[in-house]
C-alpha positions as CSV (number, residue, x, y, z in Angstrom):
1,X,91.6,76.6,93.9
2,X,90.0,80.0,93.1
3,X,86.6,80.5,91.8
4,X,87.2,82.0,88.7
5,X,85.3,85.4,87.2
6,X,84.7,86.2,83.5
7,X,86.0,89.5,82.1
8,X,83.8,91.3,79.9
9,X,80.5,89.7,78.4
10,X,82.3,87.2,76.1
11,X,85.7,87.4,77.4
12,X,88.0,84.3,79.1
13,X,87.3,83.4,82.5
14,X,90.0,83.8,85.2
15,X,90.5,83.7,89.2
16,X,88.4,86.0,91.0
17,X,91.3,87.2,92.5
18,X,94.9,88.2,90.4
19,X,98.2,89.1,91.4
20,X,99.9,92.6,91.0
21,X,103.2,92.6,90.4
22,X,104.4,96.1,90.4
23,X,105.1,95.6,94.0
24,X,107.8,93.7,93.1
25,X,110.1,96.2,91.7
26,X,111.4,98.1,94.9
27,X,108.3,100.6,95.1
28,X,108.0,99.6,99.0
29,X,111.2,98.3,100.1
30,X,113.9,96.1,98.9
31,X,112.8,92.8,96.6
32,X,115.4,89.7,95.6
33,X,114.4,88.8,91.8
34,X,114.9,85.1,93.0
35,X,112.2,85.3,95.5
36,X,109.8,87.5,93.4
37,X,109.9,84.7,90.8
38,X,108.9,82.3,93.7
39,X,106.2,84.5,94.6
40,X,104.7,84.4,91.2
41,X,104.8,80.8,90.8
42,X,103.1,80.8,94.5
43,X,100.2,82.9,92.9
44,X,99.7,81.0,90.0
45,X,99.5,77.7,92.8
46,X,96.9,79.4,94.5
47,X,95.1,80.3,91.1
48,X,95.8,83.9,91.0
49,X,96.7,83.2,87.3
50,X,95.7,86.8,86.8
51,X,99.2,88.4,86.6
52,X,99.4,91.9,86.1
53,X,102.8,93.9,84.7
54,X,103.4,97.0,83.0
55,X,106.2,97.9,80.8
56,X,106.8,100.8,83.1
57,X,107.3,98.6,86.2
58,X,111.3,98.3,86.7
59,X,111.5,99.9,83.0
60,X,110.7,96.4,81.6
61,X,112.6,94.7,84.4
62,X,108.9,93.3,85.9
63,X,107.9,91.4,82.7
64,X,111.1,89.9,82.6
65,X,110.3,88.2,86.0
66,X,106.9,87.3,85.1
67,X,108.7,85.8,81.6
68,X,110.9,83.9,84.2
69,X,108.4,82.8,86.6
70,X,105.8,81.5,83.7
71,X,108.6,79.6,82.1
72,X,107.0,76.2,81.5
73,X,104.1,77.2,82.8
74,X,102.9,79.3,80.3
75,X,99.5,77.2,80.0
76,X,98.7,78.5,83.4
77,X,99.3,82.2,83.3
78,X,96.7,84.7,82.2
79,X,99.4,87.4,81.3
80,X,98.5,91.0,81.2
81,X,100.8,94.0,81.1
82,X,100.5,97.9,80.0
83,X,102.0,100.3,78.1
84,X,102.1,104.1,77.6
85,X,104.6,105.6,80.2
86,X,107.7,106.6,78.8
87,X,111.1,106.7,80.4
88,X,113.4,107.3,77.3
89,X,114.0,111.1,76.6
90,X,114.2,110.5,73.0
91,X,110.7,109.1,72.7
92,X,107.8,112.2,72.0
93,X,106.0,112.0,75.1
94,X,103.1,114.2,76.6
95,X,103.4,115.2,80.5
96,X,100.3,114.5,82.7
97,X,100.5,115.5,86.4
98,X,99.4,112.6,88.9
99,X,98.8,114.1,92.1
100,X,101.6,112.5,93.7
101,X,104.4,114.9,93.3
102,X,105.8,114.0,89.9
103,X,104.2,113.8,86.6
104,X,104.6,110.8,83.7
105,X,105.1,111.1,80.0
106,X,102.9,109.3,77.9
107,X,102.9,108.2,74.7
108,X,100.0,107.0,73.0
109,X,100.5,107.4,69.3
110,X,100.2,104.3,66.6
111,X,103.6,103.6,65.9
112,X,104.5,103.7,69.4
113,X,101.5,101.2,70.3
114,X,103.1,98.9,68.1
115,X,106.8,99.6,68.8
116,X,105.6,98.7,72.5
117,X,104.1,96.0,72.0
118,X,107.2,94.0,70.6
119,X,109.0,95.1,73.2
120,X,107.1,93.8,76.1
121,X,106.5,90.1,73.8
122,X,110.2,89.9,73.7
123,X,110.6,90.3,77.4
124,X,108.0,88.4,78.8
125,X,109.2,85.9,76.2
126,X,106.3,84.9,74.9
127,X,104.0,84.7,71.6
128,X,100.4,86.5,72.7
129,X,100.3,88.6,75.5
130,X,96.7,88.0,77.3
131,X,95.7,91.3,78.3
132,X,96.8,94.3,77.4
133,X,96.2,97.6,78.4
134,X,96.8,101.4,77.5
135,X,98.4,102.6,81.1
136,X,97.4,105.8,81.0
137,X,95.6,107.8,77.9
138,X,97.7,110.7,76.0
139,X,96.0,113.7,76.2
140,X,97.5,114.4,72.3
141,X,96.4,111.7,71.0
142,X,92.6,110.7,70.5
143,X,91.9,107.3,72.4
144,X,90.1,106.3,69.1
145,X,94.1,106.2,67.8
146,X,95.8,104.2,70.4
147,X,93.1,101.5,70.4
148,X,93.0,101.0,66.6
149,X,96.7,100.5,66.8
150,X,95.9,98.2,69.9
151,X,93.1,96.1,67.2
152,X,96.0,95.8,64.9
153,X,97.6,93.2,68.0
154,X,94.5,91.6,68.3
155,X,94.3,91.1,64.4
156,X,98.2,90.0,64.6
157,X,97.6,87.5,66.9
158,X,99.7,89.1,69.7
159,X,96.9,90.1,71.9
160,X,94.1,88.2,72.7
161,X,92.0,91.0,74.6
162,X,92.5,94.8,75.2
163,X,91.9,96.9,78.1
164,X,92.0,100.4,79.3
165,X,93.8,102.3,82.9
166,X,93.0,105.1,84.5
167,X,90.3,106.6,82.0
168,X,86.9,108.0,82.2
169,X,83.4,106.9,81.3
170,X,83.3,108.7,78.4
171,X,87.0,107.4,77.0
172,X,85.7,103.9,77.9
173,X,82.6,104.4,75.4
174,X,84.7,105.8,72.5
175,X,87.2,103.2,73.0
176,X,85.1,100.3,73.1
177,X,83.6,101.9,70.3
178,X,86.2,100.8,68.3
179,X,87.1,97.6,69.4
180,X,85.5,95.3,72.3
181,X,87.5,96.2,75.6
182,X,87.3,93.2,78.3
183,X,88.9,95.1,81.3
184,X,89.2,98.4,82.6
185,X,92.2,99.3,85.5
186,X,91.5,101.7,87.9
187,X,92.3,102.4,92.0
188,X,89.1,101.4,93.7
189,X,89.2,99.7,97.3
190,X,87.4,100.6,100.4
191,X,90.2,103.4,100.8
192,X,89.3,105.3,97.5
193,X,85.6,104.3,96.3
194,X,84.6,107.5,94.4
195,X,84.5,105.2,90.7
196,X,81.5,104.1,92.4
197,X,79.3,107.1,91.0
198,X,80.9,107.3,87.5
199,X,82.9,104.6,85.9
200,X,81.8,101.3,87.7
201,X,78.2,102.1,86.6
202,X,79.4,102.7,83.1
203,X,81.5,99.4,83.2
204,X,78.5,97.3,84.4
205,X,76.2,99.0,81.6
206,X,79.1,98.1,78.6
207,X,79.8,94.2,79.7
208,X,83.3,95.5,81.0
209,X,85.2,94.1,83.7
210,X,86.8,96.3,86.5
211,X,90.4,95.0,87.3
212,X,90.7,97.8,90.9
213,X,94.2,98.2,91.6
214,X,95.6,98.7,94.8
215,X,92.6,97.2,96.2
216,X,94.4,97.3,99.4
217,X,95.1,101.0,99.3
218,X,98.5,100.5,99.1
219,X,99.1,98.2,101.8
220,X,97.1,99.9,104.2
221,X,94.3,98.2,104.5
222,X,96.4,95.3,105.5
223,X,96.5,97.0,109.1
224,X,100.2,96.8,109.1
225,X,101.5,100.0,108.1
226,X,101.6,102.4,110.9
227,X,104.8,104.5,109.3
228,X,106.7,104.6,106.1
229,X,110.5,104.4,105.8
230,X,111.5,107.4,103.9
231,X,112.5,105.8,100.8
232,X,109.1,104.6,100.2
233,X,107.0,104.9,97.1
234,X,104.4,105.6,99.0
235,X,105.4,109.2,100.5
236,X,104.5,109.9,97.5
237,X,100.7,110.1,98.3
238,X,98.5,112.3,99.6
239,X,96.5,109.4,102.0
240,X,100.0,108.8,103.7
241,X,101.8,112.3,103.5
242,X,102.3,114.4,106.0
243,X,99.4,113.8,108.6
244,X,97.6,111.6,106.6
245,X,98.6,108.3,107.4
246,X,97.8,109.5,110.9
247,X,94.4,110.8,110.3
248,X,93.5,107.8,108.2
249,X,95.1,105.1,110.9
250,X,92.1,106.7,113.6
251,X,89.8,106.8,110.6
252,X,90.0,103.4,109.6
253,X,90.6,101.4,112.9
254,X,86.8,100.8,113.3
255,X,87.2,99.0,109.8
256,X,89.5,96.6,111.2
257,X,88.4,96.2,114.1
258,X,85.5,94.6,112.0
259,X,87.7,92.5,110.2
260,X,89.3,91.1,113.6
261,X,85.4,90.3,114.8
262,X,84.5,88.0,111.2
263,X,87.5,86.0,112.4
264,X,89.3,87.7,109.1
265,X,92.1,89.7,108.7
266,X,91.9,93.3,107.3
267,X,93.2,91.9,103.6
268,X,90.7,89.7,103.2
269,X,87.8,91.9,104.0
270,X,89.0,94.5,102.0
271,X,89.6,92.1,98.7
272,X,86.3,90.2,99.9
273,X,84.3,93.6,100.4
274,X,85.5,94.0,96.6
275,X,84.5,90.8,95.4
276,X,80.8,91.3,96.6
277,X,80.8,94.7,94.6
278,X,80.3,92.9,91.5
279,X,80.2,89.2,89.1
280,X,82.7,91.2,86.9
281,X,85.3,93.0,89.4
282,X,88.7,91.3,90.0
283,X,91.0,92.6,92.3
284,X,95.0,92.6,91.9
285,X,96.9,92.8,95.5
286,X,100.7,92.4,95.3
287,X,102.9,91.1,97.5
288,X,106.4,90.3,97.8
289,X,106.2,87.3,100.2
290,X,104.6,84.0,99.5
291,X,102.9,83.4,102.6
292,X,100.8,86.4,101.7
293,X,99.6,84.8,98.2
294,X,97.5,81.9,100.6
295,X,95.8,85.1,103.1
296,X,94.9,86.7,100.1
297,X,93.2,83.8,98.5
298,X,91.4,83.2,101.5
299,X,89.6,86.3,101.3
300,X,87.4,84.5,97.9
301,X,85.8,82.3,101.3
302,X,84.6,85.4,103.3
303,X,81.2,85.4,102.5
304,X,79.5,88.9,103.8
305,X,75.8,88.9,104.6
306,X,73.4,92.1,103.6
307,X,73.9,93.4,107.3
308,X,77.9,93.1,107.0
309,X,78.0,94.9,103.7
310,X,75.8,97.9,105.1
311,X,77.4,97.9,108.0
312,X,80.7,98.2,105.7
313,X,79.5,100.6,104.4
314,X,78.7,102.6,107.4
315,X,82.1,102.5,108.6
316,X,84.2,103.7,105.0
317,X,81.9,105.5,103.0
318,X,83.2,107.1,99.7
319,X,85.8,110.1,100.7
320,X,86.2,108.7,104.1
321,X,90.3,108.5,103.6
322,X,92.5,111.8,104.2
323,X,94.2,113.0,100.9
324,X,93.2,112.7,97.6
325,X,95.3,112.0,94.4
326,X,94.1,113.4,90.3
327,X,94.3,110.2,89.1
């Protein structure tokens, strides 16, 4: 079983690694709902109980797996999921660009926080919803706002803790401000490390957690993705657009050559590089095959000595990938 991490200063304790399950609706390749269940369940076997949704993921069709998968189990799940992204044309909604072609509408007014928040109870069909986190911040709306509508959960007894995605250090201090946040989302991995030198710091200095997502860099720290099909999410960014993937593949290779030396594979340095980072980082990979739940879990036993972690370090320094993205 996983060693398990607490988030924030006084929050619950979970396993050091989580499971992302945004991978499961179709982003990179075909996925049978059937088999996604199964995966979940594998997680939650291997103590990835961690489980992280978003009511943007499938347009609410992801929670309703998770809702299936934790069926009877509910005892064992640490559910989180997000909201803020807007698909319905009816809903107000403010446009921010992400860097990756398209932009997303977000919503992060009171009565929408709370509208949400039913919404994604009654699909994952359950009372409390662990974690839960504004997706993105609305530009319109102070983050003061959203979060005091978010307190109002906690005060219902719908939420036990609230987090934050893709925000600054400074949104992060006025949120908390407000009311206690255990977790913060944000891309971090040995593929995008920049947070390094502004929100991890600010994190570590409030009691926060750092959830990094895509702490794989979207499957390519895996060492397994040498081209994309053309329907895949991830043409989308700028690390594997146009000559990127290529530049990055010859930029990376000493990385994993590293891996293959510690008698690890690339995953599990990458989420073990992670771990060592920090008592209060936990990492959520995805996957849609089982098998890959027990390689990721591994990666919790790769301990990395001083010279290992420099050497690391040496090899992907922050801005070493091709491309960048706004977000």
């Amino acid at each position: 079983m996983l060693p398990k991490r607490r988030l924030g200063k006084a929050g619950p304790q979970v396993g050091c690694i989580g499971y992302g399950a945004m991978v499961l609706e179709g982003y990179y390749g075909p996925s049978d709902d059937d088999q996604s269940v199964e995966t979940i369940r594998s997680a939650l076997d291997a103590g990835m109980n961690m489980l992280d949704s978003a009511d943007a993921y499938g347009n609410g069709h992801n929670e309703e797996l998770i809702g299936r998968a934790i069926a009877n189990r509910r005892e064992h799940a640490f559910v989180c999921t997000k909201f803020g992204i807007v698909f319905d044309e009816s809903e107000p909604a403010t446009e921010v660009p992400t860097g990756w072609g398209f932009s997303l509408h977000i919503n992060g007014k009171p009565a929408y926080v709370r509208k949400a928040l039913d919404a994604s109870l009654r699909r994952l069909h359950t009372d409390v919803i662990d974690l839960w986190y504004a997706h993105y911040p609305d530009p319109s709306t102070p983050i003061e706002d959203t979060v005091d509508a978010m307190a109002e959960g906690v005060a219902a007894g719908k939420v036990r803790y609230l987090g934050l995605s893709n925000v600054t250090a400074d949104q992060v201090r006025r949120a908390h401000s407000v009311h206690p946040v255990a977790a913060v989302q944000y891309e971090y991995s040995l593929w995008r490390r920049e947070i390094e030198t502004t929100l991890l710091p600010t994190l570590n200095e409030l009691g926060i957690a750092l959830v990094p997502w895509s702490p794989l860099g979207g499957g390519f720290l895996t060492g397994t993705v040498t081209q994309l099909e053309k329907d895949d999410f991830r043409q989308n960014n700028p690390k594997y657009a146009g000559e990127g993937l290529t530049a990055n593949l010859d930029r990376f290779a000493p990385l994993l050559d590293l891996a293959r030396q510690l008698g690890a594979t690339p995953s599990q340095l990458a989420l073990a590089w992670l771990l060592h980072q920090g008592e209060a980082i936990v990492p959520i990979p995805g996957t849609r095959r089982p098998e890959r739940i027990d390689e990721n879990a591994k990666a919790a036993d790769l301990a990395l000595d001083s010279d290992t972690l420099i050497q690391i370090d040496r090899l992907a320094p922050v801005g070493l990938a091709e491309g960048a993205t706004l977000l």
